[in-house]
N, C-alpha and C positions, 0 to 999 in steps of 0.2 A: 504494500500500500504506500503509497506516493506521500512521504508529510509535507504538512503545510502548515505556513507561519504566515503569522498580523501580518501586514502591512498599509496602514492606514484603514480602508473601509475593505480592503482585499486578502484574500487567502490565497496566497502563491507557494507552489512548490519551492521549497528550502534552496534547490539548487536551481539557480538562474543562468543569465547570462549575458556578459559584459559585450557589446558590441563593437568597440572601441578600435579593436586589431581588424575588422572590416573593411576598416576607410584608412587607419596610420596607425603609428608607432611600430611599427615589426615589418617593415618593407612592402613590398604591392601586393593587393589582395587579388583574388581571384572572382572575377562579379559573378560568373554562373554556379563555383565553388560555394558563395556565398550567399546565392539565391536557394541552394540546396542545403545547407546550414541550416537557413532561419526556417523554411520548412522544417526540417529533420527535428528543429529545437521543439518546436509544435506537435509532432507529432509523439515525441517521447515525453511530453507534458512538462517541459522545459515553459514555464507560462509566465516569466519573470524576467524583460529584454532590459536592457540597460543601455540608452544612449547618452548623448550629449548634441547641443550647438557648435561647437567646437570640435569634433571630430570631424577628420576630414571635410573643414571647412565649410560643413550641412551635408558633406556627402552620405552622413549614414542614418541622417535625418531622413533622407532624398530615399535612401535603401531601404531602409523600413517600412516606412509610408506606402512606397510603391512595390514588393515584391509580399509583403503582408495584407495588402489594402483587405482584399476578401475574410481574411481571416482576421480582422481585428477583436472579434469581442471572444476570440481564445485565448488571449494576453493580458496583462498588466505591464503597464510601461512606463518606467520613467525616461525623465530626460533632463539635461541639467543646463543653467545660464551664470553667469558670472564673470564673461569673459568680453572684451569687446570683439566684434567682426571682422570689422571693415576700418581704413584706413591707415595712417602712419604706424597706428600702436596698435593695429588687429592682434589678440593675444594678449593683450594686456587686461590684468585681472581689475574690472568694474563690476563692480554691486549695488551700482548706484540705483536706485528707483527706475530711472528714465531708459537705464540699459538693459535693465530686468524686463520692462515692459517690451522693449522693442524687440530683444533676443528671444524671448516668448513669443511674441506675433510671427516672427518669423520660423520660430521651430513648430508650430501650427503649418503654417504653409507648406513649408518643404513635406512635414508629416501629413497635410491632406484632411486632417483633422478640427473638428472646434475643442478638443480637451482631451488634454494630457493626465495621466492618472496621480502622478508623482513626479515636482518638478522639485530640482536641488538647487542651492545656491554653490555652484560649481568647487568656489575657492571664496575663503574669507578677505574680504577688500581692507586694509587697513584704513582706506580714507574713507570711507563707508561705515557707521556703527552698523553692527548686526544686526538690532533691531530693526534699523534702518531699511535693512535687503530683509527681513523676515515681514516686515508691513507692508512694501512692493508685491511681496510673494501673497501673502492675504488677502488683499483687492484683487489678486489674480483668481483664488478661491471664492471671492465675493460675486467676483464676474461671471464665475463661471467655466474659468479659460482651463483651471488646471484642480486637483480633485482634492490632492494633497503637496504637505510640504517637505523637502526635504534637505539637510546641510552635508555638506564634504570636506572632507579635512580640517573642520576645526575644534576648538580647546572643548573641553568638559565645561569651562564657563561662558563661552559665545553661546555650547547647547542651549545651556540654564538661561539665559540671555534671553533667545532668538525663542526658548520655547512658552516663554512669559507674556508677548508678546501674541502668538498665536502656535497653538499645539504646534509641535514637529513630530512627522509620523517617523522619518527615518533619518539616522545618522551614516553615510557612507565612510567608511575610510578603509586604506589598506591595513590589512591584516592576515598574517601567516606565520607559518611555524619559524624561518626569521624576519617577519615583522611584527612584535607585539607589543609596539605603540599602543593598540588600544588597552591592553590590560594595566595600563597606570590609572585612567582614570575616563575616558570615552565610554568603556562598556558598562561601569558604575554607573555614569550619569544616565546611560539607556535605560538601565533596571529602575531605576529611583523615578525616573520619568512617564516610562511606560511608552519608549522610544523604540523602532526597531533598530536592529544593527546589520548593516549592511556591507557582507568584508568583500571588497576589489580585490586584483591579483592575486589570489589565494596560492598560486601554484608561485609564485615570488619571481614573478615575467619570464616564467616556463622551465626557474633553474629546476626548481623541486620538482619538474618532469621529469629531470635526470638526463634530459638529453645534451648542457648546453657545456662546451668544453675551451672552446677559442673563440676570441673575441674579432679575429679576421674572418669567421664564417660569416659575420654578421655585414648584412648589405647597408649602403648609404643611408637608408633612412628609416633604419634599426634604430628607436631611443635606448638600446642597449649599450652602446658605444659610447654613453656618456656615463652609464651609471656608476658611481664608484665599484658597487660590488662587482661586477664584471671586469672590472680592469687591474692589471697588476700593480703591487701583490700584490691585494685582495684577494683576486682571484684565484691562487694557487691554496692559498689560506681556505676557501671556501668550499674547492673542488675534493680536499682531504675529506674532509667530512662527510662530500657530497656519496664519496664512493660509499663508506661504511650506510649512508641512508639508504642508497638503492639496495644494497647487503640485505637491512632491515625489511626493503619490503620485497624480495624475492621470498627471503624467508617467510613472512605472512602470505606470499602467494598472490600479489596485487602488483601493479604500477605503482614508480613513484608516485605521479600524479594520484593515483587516489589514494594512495597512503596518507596525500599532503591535506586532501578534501576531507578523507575520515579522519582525521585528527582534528580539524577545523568545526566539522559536526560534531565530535565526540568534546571537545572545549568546551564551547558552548550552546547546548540544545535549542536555541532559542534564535541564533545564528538566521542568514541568509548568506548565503554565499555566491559570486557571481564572474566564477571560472569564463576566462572570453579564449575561444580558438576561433579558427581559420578551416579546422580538418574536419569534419564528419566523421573519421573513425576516433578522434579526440573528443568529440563531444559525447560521445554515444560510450567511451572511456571515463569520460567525467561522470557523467549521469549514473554510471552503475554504481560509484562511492558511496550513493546513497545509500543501498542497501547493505553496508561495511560496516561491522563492527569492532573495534578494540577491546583487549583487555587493559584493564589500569597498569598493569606493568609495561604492553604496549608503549602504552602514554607515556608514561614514566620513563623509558626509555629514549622515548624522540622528546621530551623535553630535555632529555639531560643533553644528546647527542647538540641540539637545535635551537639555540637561543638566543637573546638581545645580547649574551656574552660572550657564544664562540661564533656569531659571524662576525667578519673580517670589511670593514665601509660601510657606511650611509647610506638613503635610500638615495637622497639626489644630490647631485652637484650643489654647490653653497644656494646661487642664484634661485633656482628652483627650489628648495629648503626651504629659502625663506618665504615661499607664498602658501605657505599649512602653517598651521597653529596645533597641529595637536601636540601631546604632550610628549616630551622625546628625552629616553633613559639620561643620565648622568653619564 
């Protein structure tokens, strides 16, 4: 049986799916590859898409909209604003009221749609209070336009902030067996609020697939190529370990990859998770985690192996760092 968790006025299966690697981040995608993804995701009750404005610059606004049109009311869907589009500083993080409205209007069109299920405020704006972008986000829900609300990447008190203001259904951020940023104080604020929590790159941008070894396999316009962990050291530091994890999950009789998901479900029961591939034998690999169980020595084990202490780099370059607020180990 398929579980399913809150999220806002919705009951979506636990394991979702990030669309992100669609349109960028991980080199060119494959559009009929991808048009038989977002089917496949539907038909294995994958009912939980996750895009952005900002992804390929509307292209998977553009993807969604038109390769799901028929099937929309199989899905839950969010989509996120917080960035600007167009001009000198396209990318550049705005929360402003006026950019929330317009980046909304337009993730409407590209989607074909009058309303979005779950819209995030992509990145917290420093020149923007929070409340600020969570009272834009409300008149959106007043209007009509969007169903619920939702924030990414920020602190445990922008939540408490932003949720005072007008409920927050869900908090996004990354979270995996090495990123556990949220176990400081994110996932606390989820429970005490009655927030969902929503972990991105679960599989830690495909290392804990276990397949990723040199950083020249990676094509021009791979975000891999900038991330500290990926690059040396770092990376020699990381791939030690990496061995003994995949050891770990030959011996349970799984894929890395869903070693990294059942560990993620077994965390936290409450969890949504939103694995994003490119492959249809990957997704159809992801989706089976669900039904994966641990034992607590399991667990015990990849936390000892896996954690904010023996991986080796940061999640992003300085630059990038500094547009999350959440809360980050000593």
């Amino acid at each position: 049986m398929t579980q399913r968790r809150t999220i806002g006025p919705h009951a979506v299966n636990r394991l979702g799916l990030g669309c992100m690697n669609l349109s960028q981040g991980y080199g060119p995608a494959d559009e009929v590859e991808s048009e038989r993804l977002l089917h496949r995701a539907l038909d294995l009750g994958c009912d939980f898409l996750d895009t952005a404005a900002v992804y390929g610059e509307g292209h998977n606004e553009l993807l969604i909209g038109r390769v799901l049109k028929a099937r929309r009311g199989e899905f839950t869907l969010a989509s996120k604003c917080g960035f600007r589009e167009k001009g000198a500083n396209a990318r550049a993080i705005d929360g402003s009221p006026a950019s929330i409205a317009g980046t909304l209007d337009r993730s409407l069109s590209r989607l074909g749609l009058d309303h979005i299920d779950l819209y995030y405020l992509h990145r917290p704006d420093p020149e923007t209070p929070i409340e600020e972008s969570v009272g834009a986000l409300a008149r959106a829900v007043e209007a009509g336009k969007i169903g619920a609300i939702g924030l990414s990447e920020v602190s445990a008190d922008q939540l408490r902030r932003g949720h005072a203001v007008h409920p927050i259904a869900a908090l996004q951020s990354e979270y995996s067996l090495w990123t556990r940023n949220p176990e400081i104080a994110g996932l606390a604020a989820c429970r005490e609020l009655g927030v969902a929590f929503v972990a991105f790159s679960p599989l830690g941008r495909g290392f804990l697939a276990g397949g990723y070894a040199d950083p020249s396999q990676l094509t021009d316009g791979d975000m891999r190529r900038f991330m500290p962990r990926f690059q040396p050291p770092n990376l020699s530091h990381n791939l030690a370990w990496l061995a003994e994890y995949r050891a770990m999950a030959d011996g349970i009789g799984c894929t890395p990859a869903q070693l990294a998901l059942a560990w993620l479900l077994h965390r936290d029961r409450d969890l949504i998770v939103i694995p994003g591939t490119r492959s249809v034998a990957h997704l159809e690999e992801n989706m089976a985690a669900g039904a994966m169980r641990l034992s607590a020595a399991q667990v015990e084990a990849l936390d000892a192996l896996v954690n904010d202490r023996t991986v080796a780099g940061s999640r992003y370059v300085p630059a990038i760092q500094a547009t999350v607020t959440t809360e980050e180990f000593a």
